[in-house]
C-alpha positions in Angstrom: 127.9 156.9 28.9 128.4 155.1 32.2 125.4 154.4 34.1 125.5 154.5 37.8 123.7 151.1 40.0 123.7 152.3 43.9 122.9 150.1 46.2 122.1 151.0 49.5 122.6 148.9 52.7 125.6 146.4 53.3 123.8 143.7 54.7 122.6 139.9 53.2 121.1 141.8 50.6 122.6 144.2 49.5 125.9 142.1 49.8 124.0 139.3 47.6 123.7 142.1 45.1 127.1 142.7 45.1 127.9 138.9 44.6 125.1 138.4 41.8 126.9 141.5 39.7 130.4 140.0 40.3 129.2 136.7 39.2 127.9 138.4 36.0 131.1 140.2 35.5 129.6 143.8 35.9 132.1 145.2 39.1 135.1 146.0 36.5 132.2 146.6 33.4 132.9 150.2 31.6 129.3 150.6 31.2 128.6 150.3 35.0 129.6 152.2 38.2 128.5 150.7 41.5 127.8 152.2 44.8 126.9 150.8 48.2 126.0 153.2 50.8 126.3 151.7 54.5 126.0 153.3 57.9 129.1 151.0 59.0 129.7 148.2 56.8 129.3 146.0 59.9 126.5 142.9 59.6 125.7 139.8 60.9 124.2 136.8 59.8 120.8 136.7 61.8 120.2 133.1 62.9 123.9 133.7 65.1 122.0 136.2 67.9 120.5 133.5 69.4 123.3 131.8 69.2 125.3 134.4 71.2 122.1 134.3 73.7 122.4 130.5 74.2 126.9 131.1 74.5 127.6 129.1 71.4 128.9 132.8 69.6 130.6 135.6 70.9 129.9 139.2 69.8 133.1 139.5 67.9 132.4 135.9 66.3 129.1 136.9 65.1 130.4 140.7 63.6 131.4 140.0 59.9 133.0 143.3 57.8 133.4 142.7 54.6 137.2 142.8 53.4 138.8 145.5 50.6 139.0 141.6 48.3 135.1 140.9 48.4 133.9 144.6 47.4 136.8 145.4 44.8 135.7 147.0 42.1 132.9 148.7 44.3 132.7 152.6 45.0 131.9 152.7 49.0 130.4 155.1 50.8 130.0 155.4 55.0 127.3 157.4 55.9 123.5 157.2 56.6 120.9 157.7 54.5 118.4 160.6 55.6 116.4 161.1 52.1 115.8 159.2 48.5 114.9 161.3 46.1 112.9 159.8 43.2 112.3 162.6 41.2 115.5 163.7 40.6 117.4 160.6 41.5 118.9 161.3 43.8 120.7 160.1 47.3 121.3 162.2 50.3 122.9 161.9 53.5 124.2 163.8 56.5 127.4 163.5 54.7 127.6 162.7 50.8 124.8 163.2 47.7 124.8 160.9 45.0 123.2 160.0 41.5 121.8 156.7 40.7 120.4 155.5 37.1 119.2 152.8 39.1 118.7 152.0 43.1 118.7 149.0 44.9 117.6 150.0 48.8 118.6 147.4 51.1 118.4 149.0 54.3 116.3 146.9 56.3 114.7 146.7 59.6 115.2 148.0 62.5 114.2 148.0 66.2 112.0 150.0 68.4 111.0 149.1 71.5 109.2 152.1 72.6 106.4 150.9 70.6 105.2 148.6 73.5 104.1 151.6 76.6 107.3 150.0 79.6 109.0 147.8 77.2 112.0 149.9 76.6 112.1 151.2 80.2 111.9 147.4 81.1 114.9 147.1 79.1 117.2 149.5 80.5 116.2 148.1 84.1 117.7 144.6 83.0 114.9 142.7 83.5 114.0 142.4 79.8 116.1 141.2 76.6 116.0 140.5 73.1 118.6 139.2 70.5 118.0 140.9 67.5 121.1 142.9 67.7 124.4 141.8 68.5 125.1 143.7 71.4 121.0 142.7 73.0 122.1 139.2 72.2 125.3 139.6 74.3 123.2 141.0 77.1 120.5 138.4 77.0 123.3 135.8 77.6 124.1 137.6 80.8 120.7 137.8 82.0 120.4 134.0 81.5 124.3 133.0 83.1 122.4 135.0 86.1 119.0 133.5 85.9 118.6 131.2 89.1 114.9 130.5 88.0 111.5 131.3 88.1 109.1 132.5 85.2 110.1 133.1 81.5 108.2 134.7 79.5 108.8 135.4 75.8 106.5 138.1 74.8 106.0 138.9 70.9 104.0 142.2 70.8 103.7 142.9 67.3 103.9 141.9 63.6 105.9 141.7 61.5 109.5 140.7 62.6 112.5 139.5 61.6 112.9 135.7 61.3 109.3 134.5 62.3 110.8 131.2 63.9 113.5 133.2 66.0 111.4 133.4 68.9 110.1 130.1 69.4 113.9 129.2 68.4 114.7 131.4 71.5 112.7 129.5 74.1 114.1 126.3 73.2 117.3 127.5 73.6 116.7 129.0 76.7 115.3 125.2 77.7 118.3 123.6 76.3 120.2 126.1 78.7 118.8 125.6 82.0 118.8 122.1 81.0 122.8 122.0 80.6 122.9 124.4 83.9 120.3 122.3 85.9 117.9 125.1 86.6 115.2 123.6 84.7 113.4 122.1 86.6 112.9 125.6 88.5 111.7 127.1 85.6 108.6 127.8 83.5 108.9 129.4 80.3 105.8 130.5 78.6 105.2 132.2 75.0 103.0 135.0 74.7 102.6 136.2 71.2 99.9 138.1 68.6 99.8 135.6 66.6 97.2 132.5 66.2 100.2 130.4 65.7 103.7 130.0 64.5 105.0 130.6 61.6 101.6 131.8 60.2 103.2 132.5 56.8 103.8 129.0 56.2 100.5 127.9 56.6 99.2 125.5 59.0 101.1 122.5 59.2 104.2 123.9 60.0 103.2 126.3 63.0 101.5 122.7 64.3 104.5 120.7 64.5 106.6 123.6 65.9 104.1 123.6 68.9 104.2 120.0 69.1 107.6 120.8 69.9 107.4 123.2 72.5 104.8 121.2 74.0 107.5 118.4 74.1 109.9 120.9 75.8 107.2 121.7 78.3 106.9 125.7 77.0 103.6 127.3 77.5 102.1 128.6 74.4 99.7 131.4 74.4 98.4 132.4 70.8 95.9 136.0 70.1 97.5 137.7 73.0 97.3 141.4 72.4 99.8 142.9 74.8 99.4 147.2 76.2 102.1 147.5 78.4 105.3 146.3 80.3 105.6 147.3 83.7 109.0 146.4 85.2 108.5 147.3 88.5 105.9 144.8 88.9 107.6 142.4 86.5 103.8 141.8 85.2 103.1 142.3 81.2 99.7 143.7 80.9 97.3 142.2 78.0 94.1 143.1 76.5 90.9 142.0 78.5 92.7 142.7 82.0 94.7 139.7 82.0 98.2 139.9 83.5 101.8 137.6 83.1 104.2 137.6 85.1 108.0 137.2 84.4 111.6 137.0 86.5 113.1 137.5 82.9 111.6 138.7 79.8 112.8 138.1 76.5 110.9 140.1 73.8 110.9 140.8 70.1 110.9 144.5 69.8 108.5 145.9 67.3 109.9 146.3 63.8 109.6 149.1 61.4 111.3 150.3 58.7 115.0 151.8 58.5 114.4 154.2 55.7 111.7 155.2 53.6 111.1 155.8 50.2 110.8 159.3 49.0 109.4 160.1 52.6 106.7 158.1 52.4 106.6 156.1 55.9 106.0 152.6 56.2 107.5 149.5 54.5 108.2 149.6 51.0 105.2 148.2 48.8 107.0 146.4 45.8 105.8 143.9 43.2 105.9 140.4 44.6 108.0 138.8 41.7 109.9 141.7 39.9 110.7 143.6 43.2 110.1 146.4 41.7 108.3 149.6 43.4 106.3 152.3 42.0 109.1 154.5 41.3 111.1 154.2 38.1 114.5 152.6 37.9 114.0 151.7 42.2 114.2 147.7 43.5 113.7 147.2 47.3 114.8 144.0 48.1 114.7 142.5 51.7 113.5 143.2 55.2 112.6 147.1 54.7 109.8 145.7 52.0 106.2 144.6 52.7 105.0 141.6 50.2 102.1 139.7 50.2 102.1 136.5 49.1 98.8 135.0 46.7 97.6 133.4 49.5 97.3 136.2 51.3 100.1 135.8 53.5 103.3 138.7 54.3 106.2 137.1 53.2 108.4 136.4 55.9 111.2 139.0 56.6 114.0 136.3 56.5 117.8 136.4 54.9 117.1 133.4 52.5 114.4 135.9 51.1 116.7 138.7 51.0 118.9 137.2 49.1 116.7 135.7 46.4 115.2 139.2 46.1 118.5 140.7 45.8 119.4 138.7 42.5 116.6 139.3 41.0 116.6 142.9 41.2 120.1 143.0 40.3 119.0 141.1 37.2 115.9 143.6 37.0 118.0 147.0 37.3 120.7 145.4 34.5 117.8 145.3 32.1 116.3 148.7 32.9 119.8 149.8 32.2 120.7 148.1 29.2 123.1 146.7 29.9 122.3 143.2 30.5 118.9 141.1 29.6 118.8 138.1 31.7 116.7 138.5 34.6 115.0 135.9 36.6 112.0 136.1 38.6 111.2 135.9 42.3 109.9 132.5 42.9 108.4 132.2 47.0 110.8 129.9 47.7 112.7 129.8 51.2 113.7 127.9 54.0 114.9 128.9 57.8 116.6 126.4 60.3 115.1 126.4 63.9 117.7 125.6 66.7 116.0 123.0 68.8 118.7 122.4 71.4 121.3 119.7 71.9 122.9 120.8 68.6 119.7 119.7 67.1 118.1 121.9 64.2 114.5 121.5 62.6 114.0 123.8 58.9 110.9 125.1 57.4 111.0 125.0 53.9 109.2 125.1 51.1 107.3 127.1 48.2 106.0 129.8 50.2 103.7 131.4 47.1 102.1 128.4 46.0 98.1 128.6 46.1 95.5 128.1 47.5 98.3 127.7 50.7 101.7 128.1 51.1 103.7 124.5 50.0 105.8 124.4 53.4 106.7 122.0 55.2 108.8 122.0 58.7 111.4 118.6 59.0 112.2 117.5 62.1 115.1 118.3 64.0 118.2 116.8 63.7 122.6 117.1 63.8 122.9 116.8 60.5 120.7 119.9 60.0 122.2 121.9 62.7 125.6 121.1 61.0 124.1 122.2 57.6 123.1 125.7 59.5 126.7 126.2 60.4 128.5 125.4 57.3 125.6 128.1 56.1 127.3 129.8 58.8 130.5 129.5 57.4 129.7 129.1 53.6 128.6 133.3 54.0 131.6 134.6 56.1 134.2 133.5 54.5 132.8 134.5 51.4 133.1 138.2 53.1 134.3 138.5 56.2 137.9 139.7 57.0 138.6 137.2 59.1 137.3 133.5 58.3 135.0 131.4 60.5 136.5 129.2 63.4 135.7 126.2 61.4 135.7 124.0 64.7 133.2 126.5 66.1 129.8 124.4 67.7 
């Protein structure tokens, strides 16, 4: 009998998991029907919003839809998920039900800045931004082509986020901006974030070279700030202990929190740290929408490079449940991410980020040749499933 693999969510990982069962010949297997469920089968690759914020990507550069060539041999459905059923295994949504014999859920993140009491209503008054979607991105590019000076502040409110070096990243591109428009030198930009220092997840070393950074780029850092409230009217962010910041132009992670859960059970999905497995039977999470600690103690970072190691080894991991295939691989800790520096510069974290006592990371230091290695990264992913192929002259 045919057993059914659904996958659920379109983006780095659960596109990885497509490519991991076409590598092991499963999409055209008798044995095997596979489903991916998407909302719109629309992505991008996440280290291109900033990008778009700094003008080196436009909106439609950085939207990637995977062509009828790369998902052949896959059953697709459009729609959004509204309930996983575990007992009965089973998928709803507003517009299709579907069986599974095994799930992969892949459905990620996503943003809500009403968390933060102002921030969204600072938002839709244009004097805040973020870049973690495409069309935020677009708009914080605006804000900055109008920005004539004054103070920047780059507020991170909460934990955890996408891409923990995405913010800092964001600073020194707004630096390298005003630097290549001449309005530096009327600026300050300042960080203002929850943490006690970058990149906590990677242990110490790394965070203390990225602020050697800023500090070299003359940002403010401002580490253990617990923020109540945005008031745009004011333009002031409030914090905890009665101190006040105040900003021309925001730019803000929004607070993160899961796009689906499991069986109705809120929160991000709790799964085992190397199989990927959760508590339900024949179910793999894989990616941003799970919440892993690492032995050190550490959350894994919610970053694509993880996605996509999580993804084959679940793929590997629901093949075996299945029997139909025995090979399966273990998640190892190991990542990376490239940080944008400015002047076509990029620095990269990486390293073994479950080794013990601390995480084995290390941060290299910036460089062309690593910026160049982001964009063929860049490249190396779209044309592997985009419908149209990456400007390869792009900067």
């Amino acid at each position: 009998m045919t057993k059914k693999l659904v996958i659920l969510g379109a983006g780095i990982g659960g596109l990885t998991a497509i490519g991991e069962l076409r590598q092991r010949k499963m999409l055209r297997n008798s044995d095997l029907e596979v489903t991916l469920i998407d909302q719109e089968f629309t992505h991008f690759q996440g280290f291109t919003l900033p990008w778009i914020m700094r003008g080196w990507r436009t909106a439609e550069q950085a939207t990637l839809t995977p062509s009828d060539q790369a998902l052949d041999g896959v059953r697709t459905i459009t729609g959004t998920v509204t309930t996983i059923d575990t007992q009965r295994k089973k998928v709803l949504g507003e517009h299709f039900a579907t069986d599974y014999d095994a799930l992969i859920v892949a459905l990620g993140a996503r943003n809500n800045p009403g968390k933060v009491p102002g921030l969204a209503e600072a938002a839709a008054a244009g004097v805040a931004h973020h870049f973690y979607s495409i069309a935020e991105a677009n708009h914080a590019h605006h804000a900055l082509k109008d920005f004539a000076g004054g103070n920047v502040a780059v507020l991170i409110p909460s934990l955890p986020y996408r891409c923990p070096v995405a913010p800092y990243e964001g600073a020194l591109l707004i630096h390298d901006y005003l630097i290549e428009h001449g309005r530096r030198t009327h600026t300050q930009i300042d960080i203002f974030t929850v943490e006690p220092q970058p990149m906590p997840s990677a242990g110490t070393g790394p965070g203390r070279k990225l602020m050697t950074l800023l500090e070299d780029a003359h940002i403010g850092f401002h580490p253990n700030m617990q923020c109540q409230s945005v008031d745009a009217a004011t333009r002031l962010i409030q914090f905890q202990d009665e101190i006040t910041a105040p900003f021309d132009l925001l730019l803000f992670v929004p607070p993160h929190e899961p796009a689906s859960g499991l069986a109705g059970g809120p929160g991000w999905i709790s799964v085992d740290a190397h199989t990927l497995a959760t508590e339900h039977e024949g179910v793999w999470a894989i990616g941003d929408i799970t919440g892993i600690t690492t032995p050190s103690g550490r959350p894994l970072p919610k970053a694509a490079i993880m996605a996509k190691g999580h993804a084959k080894t679940a793929v590997g991991g629901a093949l075996q449940y299945l029997g139909i295939a025995s090979e399966t691989t273990a998640f190892n800790g190991h990542g990376y991410c490239f940080i944008d520096t400015g002047d076509h510069e990029s620095a990269r974290g990486i390293g073994d980020f479950y080794a013990l006592p601390d995480p084995a990371v290390e941060l290299v230091g910036p460089s062309k040749e690593l910026h160049q290695l982001k964009q063929q990264e860049e490249r190396d992913w779209a044309n592997l499933w985009a419908t149209k192929p990456r400007d390869p002259h792009a900067s």
